[in-house]
Structures are given as C-alpha cells and as structure tokens.
C-alpha positions in Angstrom: 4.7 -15.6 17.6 5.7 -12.3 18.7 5.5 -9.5 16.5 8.4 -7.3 15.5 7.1 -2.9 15.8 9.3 -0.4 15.9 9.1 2.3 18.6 12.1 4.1 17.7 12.7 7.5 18.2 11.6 9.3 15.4 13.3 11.3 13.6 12.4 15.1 11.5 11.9 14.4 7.8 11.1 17.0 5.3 7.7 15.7 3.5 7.6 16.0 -0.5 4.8 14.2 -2.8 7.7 14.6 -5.7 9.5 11.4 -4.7 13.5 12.1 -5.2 16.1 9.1 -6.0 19.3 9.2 -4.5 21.9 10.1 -6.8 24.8 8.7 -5.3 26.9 6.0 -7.2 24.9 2.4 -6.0 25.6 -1.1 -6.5 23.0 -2.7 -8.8 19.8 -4.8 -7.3 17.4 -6.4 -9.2 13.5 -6.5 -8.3 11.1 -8.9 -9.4 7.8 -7.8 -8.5 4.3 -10.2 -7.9 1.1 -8.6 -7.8 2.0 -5.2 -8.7 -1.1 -3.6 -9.2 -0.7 0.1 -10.3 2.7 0.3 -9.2 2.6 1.6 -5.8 5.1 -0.2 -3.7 7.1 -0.7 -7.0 7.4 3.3 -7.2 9.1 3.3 -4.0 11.8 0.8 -4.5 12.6 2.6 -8.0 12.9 6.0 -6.7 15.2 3.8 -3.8 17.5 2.7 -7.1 16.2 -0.5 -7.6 16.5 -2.0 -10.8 13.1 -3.3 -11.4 13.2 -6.6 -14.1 9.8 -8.1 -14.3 6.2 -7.4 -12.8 2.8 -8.8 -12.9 -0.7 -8.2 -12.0 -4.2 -9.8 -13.0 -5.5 -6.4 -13.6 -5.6 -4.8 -17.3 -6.3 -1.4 -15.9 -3.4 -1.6 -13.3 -1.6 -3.0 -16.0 -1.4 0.1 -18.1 -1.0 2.6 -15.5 2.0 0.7 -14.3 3.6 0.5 -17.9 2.4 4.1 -18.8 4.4 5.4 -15.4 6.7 2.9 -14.5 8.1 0.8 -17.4 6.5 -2.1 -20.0 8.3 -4.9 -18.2 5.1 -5.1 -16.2 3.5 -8.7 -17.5 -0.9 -8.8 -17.6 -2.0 -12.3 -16.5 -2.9 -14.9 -13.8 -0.1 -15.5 -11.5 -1.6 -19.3 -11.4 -0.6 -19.4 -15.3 2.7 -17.9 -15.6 5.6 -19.7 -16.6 7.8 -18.9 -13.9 11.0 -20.1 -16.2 10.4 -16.7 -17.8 10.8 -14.8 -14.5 14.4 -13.2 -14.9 16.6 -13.6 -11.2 16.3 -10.9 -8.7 17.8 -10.2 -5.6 14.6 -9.2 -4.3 11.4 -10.0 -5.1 8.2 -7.8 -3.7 4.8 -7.5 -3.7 1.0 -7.5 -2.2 -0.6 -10.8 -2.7 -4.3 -10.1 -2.1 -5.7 -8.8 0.9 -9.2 -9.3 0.4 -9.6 -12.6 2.3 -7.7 -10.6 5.5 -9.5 -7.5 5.3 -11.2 -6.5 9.1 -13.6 -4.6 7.3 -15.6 -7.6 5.4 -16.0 -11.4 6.4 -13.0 -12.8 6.1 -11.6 -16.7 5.3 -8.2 -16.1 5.0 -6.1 -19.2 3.7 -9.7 -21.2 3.5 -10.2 -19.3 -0.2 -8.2 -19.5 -3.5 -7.6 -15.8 -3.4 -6.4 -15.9 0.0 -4.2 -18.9 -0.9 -2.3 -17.0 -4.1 0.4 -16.2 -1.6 1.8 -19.6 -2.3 2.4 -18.4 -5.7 4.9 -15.4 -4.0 6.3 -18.3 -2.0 6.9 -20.7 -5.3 8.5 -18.0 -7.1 10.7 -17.0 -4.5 11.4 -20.8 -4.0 12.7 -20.7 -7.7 14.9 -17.4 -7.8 16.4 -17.8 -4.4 16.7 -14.0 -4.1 18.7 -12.8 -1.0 15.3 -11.3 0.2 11.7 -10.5 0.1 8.9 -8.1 1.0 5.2 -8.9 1.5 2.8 -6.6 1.9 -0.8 -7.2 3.0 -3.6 -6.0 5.4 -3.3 -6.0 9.3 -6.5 -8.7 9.8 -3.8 -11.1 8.1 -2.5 -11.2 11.9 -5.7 -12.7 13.2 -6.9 -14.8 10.4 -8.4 -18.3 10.7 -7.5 -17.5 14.3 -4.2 -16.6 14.0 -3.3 -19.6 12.2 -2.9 -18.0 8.2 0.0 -15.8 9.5 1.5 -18.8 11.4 0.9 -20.5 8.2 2.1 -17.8 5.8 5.4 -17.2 8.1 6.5 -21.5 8.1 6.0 -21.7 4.4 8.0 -18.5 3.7 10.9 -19.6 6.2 11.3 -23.3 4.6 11.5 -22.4 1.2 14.4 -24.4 -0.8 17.3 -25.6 1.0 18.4 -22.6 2.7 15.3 -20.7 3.9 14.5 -17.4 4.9 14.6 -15.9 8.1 10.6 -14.2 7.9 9.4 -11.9 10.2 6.4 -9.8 10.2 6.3 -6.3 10.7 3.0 -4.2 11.6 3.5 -0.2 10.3 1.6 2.6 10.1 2.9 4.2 6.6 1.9 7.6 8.1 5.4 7.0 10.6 7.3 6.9 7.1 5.7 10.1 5.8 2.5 9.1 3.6 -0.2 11.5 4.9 -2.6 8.6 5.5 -3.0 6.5 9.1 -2.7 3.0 6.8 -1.7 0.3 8.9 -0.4 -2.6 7.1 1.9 -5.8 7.8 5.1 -6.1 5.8 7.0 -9.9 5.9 10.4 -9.8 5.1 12.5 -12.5 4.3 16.2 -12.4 4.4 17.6 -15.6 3.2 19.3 -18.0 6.2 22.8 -17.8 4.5 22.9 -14.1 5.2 24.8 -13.2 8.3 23.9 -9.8 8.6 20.5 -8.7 10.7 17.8 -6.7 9.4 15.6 -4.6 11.3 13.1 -1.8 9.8 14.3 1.3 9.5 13.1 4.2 12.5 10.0 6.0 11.7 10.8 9.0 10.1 7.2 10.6 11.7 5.3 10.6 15.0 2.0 12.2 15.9 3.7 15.6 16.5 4.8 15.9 13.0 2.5 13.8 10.4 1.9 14.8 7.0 -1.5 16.6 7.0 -4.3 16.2 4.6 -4.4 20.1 4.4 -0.5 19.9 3.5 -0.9 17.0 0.8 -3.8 18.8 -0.9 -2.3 21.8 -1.1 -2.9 23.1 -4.8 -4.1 20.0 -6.0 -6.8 21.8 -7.7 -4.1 22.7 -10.6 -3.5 19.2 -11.7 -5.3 18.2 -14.5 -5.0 14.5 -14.4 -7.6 12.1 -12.7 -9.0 14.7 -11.2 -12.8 14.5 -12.3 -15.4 15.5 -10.0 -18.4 13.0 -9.2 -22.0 13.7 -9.9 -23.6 13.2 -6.0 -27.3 13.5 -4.8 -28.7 16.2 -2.7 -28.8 14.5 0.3 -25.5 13.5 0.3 -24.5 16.9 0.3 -26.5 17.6 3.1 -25.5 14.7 4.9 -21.8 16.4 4.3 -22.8 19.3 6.1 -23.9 17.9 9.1 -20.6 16.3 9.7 -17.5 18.3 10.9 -14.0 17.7 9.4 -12.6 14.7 11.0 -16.1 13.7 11.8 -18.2 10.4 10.0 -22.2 9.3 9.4 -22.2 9.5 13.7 -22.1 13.1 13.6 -25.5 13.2 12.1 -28.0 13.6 14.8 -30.1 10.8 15.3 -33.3 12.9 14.7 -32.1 14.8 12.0 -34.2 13.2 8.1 -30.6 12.7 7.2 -29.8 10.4 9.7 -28.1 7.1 8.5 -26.5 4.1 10.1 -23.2 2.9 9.3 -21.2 -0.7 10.0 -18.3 1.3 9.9 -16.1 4.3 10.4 -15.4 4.8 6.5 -19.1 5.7 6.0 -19.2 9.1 5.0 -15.7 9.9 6.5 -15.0 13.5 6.0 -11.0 14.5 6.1 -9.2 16.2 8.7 -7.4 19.1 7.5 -4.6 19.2 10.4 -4.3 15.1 10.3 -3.3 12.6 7.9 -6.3 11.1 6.2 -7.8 7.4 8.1 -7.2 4.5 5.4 -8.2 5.3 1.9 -10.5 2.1 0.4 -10.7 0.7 -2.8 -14.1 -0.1 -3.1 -17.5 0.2 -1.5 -20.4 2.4 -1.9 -22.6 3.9 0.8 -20.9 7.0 1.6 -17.4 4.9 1.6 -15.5 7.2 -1.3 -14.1 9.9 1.5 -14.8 13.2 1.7 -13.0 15.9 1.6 -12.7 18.4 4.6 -13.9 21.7 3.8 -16.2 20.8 0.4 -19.1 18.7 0.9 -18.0 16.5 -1.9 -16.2 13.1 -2.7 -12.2 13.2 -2.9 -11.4 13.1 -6.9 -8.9 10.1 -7.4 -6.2 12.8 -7.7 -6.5 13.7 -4.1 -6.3 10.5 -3.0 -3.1 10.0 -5.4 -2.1 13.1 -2.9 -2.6 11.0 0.1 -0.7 8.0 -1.1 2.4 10.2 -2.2 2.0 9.9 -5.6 3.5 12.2 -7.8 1.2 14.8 -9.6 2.5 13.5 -13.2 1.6 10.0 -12.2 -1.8 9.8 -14.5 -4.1 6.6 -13.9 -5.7 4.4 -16.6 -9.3 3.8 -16.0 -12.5 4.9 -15.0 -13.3 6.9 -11.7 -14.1 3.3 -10.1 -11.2 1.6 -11.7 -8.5 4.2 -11.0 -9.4 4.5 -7.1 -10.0 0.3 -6.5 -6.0 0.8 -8.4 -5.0 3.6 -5.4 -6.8 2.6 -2.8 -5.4 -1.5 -3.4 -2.0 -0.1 -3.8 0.8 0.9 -0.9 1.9 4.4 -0.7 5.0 5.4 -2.3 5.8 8.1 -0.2 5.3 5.6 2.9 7.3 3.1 1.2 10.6 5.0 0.1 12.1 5.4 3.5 12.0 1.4 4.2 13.2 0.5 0.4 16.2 3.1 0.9 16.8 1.0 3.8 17.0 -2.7 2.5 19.0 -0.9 -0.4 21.6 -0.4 2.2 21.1 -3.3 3.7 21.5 -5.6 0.3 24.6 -3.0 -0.6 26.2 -4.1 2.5 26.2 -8.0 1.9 26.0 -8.0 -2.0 
C-alpha cells in the first residue's frame, strides 16, 4: 500500500495560538466525535464551523476539561458499553482511537491487544451512521505494526463498512507543516464514503522548515497566564543535569565523565527546547527526565507551555492534576495543527452536501 504525503508547495501563514472561526455564512455539518479526550482535534473542527453533536472518552478528567471548554454534549464512558442507538447522525465522525499499542517509543502489539483493537468500535459506529466521511487520527508506528499488517488491516475494515464503503487512505503529517509549533508526526485516515464522486486530497502545508512556528514565538508571555501553569518541585541534580545540556540538546550532551552523566533509551530524555525551532513531540507520560524542558530555564515545561505548543488557546483551563492535565495534552492532537485540514474537509463536505 502506498502511502498518500503531501509535498506541496507551501504556502505563508500568519501563526496565532487564539484559534479564529471563519465567519462567513456556512452550510451546516454535524460531527460525532469517538475518543475525544480533552478536546484537541474536536477544538479544531469547531473553530472550522463544525457543528459538533455528541463525543466520548473513557477519561473523567478529559471529560471535564472537554465539557468545561468545549460543550456538555461530551459523554464519560467505555466505548465497548455505549448504546450506539443514542449516537445522534453526523456527517462526519472523528477521532483518536488509542495509540498506545502503535507507539515506536514502547513495545508495541498493535491489533494483538484489546486496546489496540477499540478501533473496531470507530469502525462499528461509522458502519451505523453512514456519515459521508471520517477522520482517524493515531501514531506513526501504526504504519509498521504487526509488520505492517494492523494498518492493512485497519484500512480493509474501514473501506468495507455497510454497503457502500469508504474510500480510506492514510495520510502521514507532520502537524508542525499546518502551523502547531511542535515536529508531531502523526497518521490521519480519512474516509470519504464510495457514493461520493468528488476527490479528496489534504490540504497544502501551510509551513515548511524556513517558516515553522518556534518555541521561542509560542512561549512568548506565557508567563502571564494564570491557568495550569504550576511549577514542579525538581531535585538538584536535575537541575544540574539541565545545565549541562544546551537548548535543542538531550541526556547525550552530558559528558560521559561528568557525576551527572545518565543514559537514555531515547531522545525524549531530558530534551531541552529549542528556542528558534518548533518543540520535538510532546509525551503524555513517562518519568526519567521525559516531562521536556524548557530552553533557557533549567526547569520542566508547566502544562501551560505545552498547551502553547499544541495551539491551545490561553483561556483553555485543564481539569486535573499536573500528571493528569499533561497525559490530557500530550494524548491529544493540536488544534492549531489541525484547523487548516478541518477548514479543508469543511469545504470539501460544503461542496457535495
């Protein structure tokens, strides 16, 4: 199967972390949205003018910060025990079934686990809605899972559903080419349902190299913001680990003879920002020098400045803990990345509705 990437020309794009909905007269489009989590990706395709229906995610936490920012239609449960009957119809339904079982960065069994397996759920639901289309966001490593087979396998179920089918083809992106200030690569399959004659392609990067978001830019007075914003308690040594590493640099800038010298299994381990680059991918777990660390403090990132790096708008406030509210950011797609692609298959469904 040969993968779909866009290498487009790119084209200049004014970067804001205030996401702005278009305010010309649309069409209506309903979105149902499956694992939701905090509302990331769901962000985007309201700000796009999507009429958002229904949503749903297994976490509480998530839960709340979506309904606190987005709406209360968001509904806290197991996808495995939902009665789908109470699913309202949707032209579109989106979402990020879990990545976990992908990931590159941990052993991974794909479709061989019954987390890795919920994207049948995605596919069941879309089965019973029929919506004209459908967007599926999940981790690069789901393009070499179970040797390549779980994407094969993800791609036939998604193409056979119902009668009709949909026409699925999977998309690798860097969301940093759409305007997030963060070099997250991730694998969106779209769907467009067989008895639609029109193509679909994603849209041009809206960013290359030359004209990235950088962290520097999306930090910029982030210290004024007052919401998830807390400061973490860290040991000594980790500060002077910190200072051994340059901006841009991880734990292999330590010298190996220095008393603070650590190994690492990876790059994320003590990762220290770049300030004229967009930040590498910002995780939602780990410990061991995994949180990120800022570029010119030998500190942590507060969960607001990651917020910053996903697009998030400042007067998006998270529910949770410190660990709760970054596993919700750094699970979540970016909203600024997102937007440019939703504003896109808004045109597109405008064009055949």
């Amino acid at each position: 199967m040969e993968l779909e990437n866009n290498v487009a020309e790119p084209q200049q794009r004014i970067y804001s972390s205030n996401i702005e909905s278009s305010n010309k007269k649309e069409i209506n489009l309903d979105v149902v949205s499956l694992f939701s989590g905090c509302g990331g990706m769901d962000l985007g395709f309201h700000k796009a003018g999507f009429n958002i229906k229904w949503a749903n995610d297994f976490d509480k936490k998530a839960c709340d910060t979506y309904s606190k920012n987005i709406s209360n239609h968001i509904v806290h449960g197991d996808i495995t025990k939902i009665d789908y009957s109470l699913i309202p119809n949707a032209d579109l339904v989106i979402g990020g079934f879990p990545c976990q079982d992908f990931s590159m960065l941990w052993k991974r069994e794909g479709i061989n686990t019954d987390r890795g397996n919920l994207y049948k759920n995605f596919v069941d639901v879309v089965a019973l809605k029929n919506p004209l289309m459908f967007v599926a966001e999940n981790v690069k490593g789901i393009l070499t899972a179970n040797k390549k087979t779980a994407i094969k396998q993800i791609i036939e179920d998604f193409s056979k559903i119902g009668e009709i089918g949909y026409n699925t083809t999977p998309y690798l992106i860097n969301f940093a080419n759409y305007g997030a200030p963060q070099l997250r690569e991730r694998v969106l399959i779209i769907g467009v349902r067989k008895d639609v004659e029109t193509f679909f392609d994603i849209p041009s990067p809206t960013h290359s190299p030359e004209n990235y978001v950088s962290s520097k830019v999306a930090l910029s007075g982030v210290e004024k913001v007052k919401y998830n914003n807390e400061h973490q308690n860290i040991q000594e040594n980790t500060i002077e680990k910190l200072k051994l590493i340059p901006p841009g640099g991880n734990f292999t800038s330590i010298p190996k003879d220095s008393p603070y010298y650590v190994k690492g299994m990876i790059s994320h381990v003590y990762r220290r920002l770049h300030p004229d680059k967009p930040s590498t991918t910002i995780i939602a777990s780990g410990g061991g020098g995994t949180w990120g660390y800022h570029f010119s403090e030998p500190r942590p990132l507060t969960n607001r400045e990651r917020a910053r790096l996903f697009g998030y708008p400042d007067d998006f406030i998270f529910e949770g803990s410190i660990t709760e509210v970054r596993r919700q950011i750094g699970n979540s797609v970016p909203p600024a990345g997102i937007l440019p692609i939703a504003q896109h298959i808004k045109n597109f469904l405008e064009s055949i509705k």
